[in-house]
Each structure stands twice: as structure tokens, then as C-alpha cells.
N, C-alpha and C positions, 0 to 999 in steps of 0.2 A: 709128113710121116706121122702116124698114131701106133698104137701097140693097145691091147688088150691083157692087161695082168690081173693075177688073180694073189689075194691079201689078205687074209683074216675070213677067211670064207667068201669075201666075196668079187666079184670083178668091176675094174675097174677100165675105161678108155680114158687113158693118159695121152699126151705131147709132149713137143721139148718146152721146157717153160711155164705145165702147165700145176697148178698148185690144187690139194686136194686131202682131205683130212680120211687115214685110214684106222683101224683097230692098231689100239696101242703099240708099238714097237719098241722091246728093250737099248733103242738107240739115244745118244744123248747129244742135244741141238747142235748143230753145225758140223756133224758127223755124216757121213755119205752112208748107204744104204743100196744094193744091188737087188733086184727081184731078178729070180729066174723062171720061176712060174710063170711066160708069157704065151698066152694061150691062142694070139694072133697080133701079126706086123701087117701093114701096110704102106706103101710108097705111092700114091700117084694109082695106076694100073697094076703094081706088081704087088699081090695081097697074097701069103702067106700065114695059111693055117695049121694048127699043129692038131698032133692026133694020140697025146692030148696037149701036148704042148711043142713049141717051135723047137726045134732043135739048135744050140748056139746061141740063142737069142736072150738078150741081159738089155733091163731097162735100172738107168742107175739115176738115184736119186738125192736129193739134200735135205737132213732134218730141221726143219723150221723151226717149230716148238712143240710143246708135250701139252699137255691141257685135258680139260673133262668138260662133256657136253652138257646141253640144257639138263634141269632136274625135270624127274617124269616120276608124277605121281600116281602113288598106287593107293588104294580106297578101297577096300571089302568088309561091305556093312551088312549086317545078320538080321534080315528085318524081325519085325516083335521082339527080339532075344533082348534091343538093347546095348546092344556090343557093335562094336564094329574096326578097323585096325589100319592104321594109315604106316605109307610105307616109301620112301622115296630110293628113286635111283640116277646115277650120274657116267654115263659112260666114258670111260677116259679113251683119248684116243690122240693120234699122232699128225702133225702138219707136214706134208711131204713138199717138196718141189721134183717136177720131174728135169733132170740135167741133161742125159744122154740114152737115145735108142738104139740097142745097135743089134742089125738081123744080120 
């Protein structure tokens, strides 16, 4: 069984068991987490799509840990001028485990 949620903008295909880092969540580690945004279930043959989302349908999960991703450098140099402006960024984001799907 898989499910299709949607987090932080964007979607994701999760399972039971399956681990996955989303956009930050005000949740703190070892705390459970519910998404209802699930935008499709599946079982086998019986695949269930929502319009725009399932109806009933809760994918509940366990907070791993909190953390910030690789640093991404930013660089805009002014050619001839001389100048130029260095800029880094770190996106923080959230460790999920998926626990339970339920359509």
C-alpha cells in the first residue's frame, strides 16, 4: 500500500516504514504528525484518487529529527565594476518516518 501527500508544496509517494525529509514542520522529534492532504491511495488493484484530495484519507507519521540541508552558494559578480557579493543559504527541513495509511 502507497499514498501520495502533498507538504510544503510539494508531493510526495510515501509507505509504511518509509523515511523521508520534508519542508520544515513546527513539530518537535519523537512527536507524531498526521497529513491529510493525501492526493492518492493505493492497495494492490484498488487505487483511489481524489479530486483534489481522498476523502477520509490520513497518512500519520513520526518525527525523526529537525536539521538544515547542504549550504548552496550564491555568487553575483558585476563584471568590469569590480564588485561582486557572495551569499549562502541552508534550507532547514524535517526527518519524517511514515507509521500508518489509512483510506
Amino acid at each position: 500500500m502507497y499514498a501520495v501527500i502533498k507538504t510544503g508544496g510539494q508531493q510526495f509517494r510515501v509507505a509504511e516504514g518509509t523515511t523521508l525529509k520534508v519542508e520544515k514542520l513546527e513539530v518537535e522529534p519523537g512527536k507524531k504528525v498526521t497529513f491529510k492532504e493525501v492526493l492518492m491511495v493505493a492497495d494492490g488493484d484498488n487505487v483511489q484518487i481524489g479530486a483534489p484530495t481522498v476523502a477520509k484519507a490520513t497518512v500519520e507519521a513520526k518525527v525523526i529529527s529537525q536539521g538544515k540541508g547542504k549550504k548552496v552558494h550564491i555568487l553575483k559578480f558585476r563584471r568590469r565594476k569590480h564588485s561582486m557579493k557572495q551569499q549562502g543559504h541552508r534550507q532547514l527541513f524535517t526527518e519524517i518516518e511514515i507509521t500508518k495509511i489509512k483510506a
